[in-house]
Structures are given as C-alpha cells and as structure tokens.
C-alpha positions in Angstrom: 50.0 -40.6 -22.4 49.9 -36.9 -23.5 52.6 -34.6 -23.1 51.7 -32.2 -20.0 52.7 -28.0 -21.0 52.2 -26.4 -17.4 52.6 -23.5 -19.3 49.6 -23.9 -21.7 46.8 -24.9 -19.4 43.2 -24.3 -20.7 40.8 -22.1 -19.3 39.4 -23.3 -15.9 36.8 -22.6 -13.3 36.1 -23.5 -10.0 33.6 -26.1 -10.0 30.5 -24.8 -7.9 30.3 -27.8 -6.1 33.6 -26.9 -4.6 32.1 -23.6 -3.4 29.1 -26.1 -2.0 31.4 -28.0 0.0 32.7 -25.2 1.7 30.1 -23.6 2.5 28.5 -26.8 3.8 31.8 -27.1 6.2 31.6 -23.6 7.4 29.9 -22.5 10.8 27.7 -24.6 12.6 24.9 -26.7 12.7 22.8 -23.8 12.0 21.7 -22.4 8.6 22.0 -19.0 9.9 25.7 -19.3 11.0 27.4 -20.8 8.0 29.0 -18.3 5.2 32.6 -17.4 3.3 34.6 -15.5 1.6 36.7 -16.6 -0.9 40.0 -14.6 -2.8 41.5 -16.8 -5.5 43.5 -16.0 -8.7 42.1 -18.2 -11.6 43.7 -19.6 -14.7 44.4 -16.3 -16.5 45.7 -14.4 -13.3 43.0 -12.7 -12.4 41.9 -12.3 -9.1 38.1 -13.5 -8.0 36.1 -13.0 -5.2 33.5 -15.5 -4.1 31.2 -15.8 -1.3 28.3 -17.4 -0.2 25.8 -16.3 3.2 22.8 -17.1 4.1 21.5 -13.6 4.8 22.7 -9.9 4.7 24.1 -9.8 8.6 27.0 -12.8 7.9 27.3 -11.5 4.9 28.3 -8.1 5.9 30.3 -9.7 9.0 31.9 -11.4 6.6 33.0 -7.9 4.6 33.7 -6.7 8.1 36.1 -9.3 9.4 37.9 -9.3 5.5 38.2 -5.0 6.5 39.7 -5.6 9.7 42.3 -8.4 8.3 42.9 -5.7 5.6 44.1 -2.9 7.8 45.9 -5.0 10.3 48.0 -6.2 7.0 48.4 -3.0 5.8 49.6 -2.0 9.3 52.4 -4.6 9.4 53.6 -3.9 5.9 54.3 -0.1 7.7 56.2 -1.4 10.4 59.9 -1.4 10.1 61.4 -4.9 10.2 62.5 -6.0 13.8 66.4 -5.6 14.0 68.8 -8.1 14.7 70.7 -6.6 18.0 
C-alpha cells in the first residue's frame, strides 16, 4: 500500500454524476420543480458555484432564496453576541 500525503492531493473535480444525483433528488416528482444550488471549495481552495434548473423561474428562485440567506447571515454577523446575565 502507498503512503497517503493529505497534504499533496492531486487535482480533483466533482464528478458530474454527483451533480446528477442531486439534482435527481431535489424537488418533486415534477420536472419543473427540481433545481440547486451548490457552493463548494475544490482541491485548490477555490470556491465554486454550481447549479442545475430546469428553466429560468427556479433558477432565479433559486438566486433569490441564496439572496435572502445572504442578508439574514450578514444580519446576524451585526448583531452583538447575547450576554451572559
């Protein structure tokens, strides 16, 4: 057996039939309801955005529901922590 270097790992990419799988697990029944969005960081650190939709309108609710997530994070990072009466 080879010695394993976590620390020099090859180049690696996502297999698209990972990104096939999820789509096919996503919504329902129905062509029209099934989509995602995917954030990752790959083997070199960088960060990747995939997604997959059947048509413009889940795409772009897709966008939408990733903008809302956004700002409700970015609203909690301004909050104060709670204190500890």
């Amino acid at each position: 057996m080879r010695d394993f270097d976590p620390n020099n790992l090859g180049h690696f990419d996502m297999p698209d039939e990972i990104f096939e799988k999820i789509y096919e697990l996503s919504g329902g029944v129905e062509e029209s309801s099934k989509g995602f969005l995917l954030a990752y960081v790959n083997s070199e650190g960088e960060p990747i955005i995939h997604s997959k939709a059947p048509n413009q309108i889940v795409h772009m609710g897709l966008i939408k529901a990733i903008e809302q997530f956004l700002i409700q994070m970015e609203s909690q990072e301004d909050m104060p922590p709670p204190s500890e009466d």
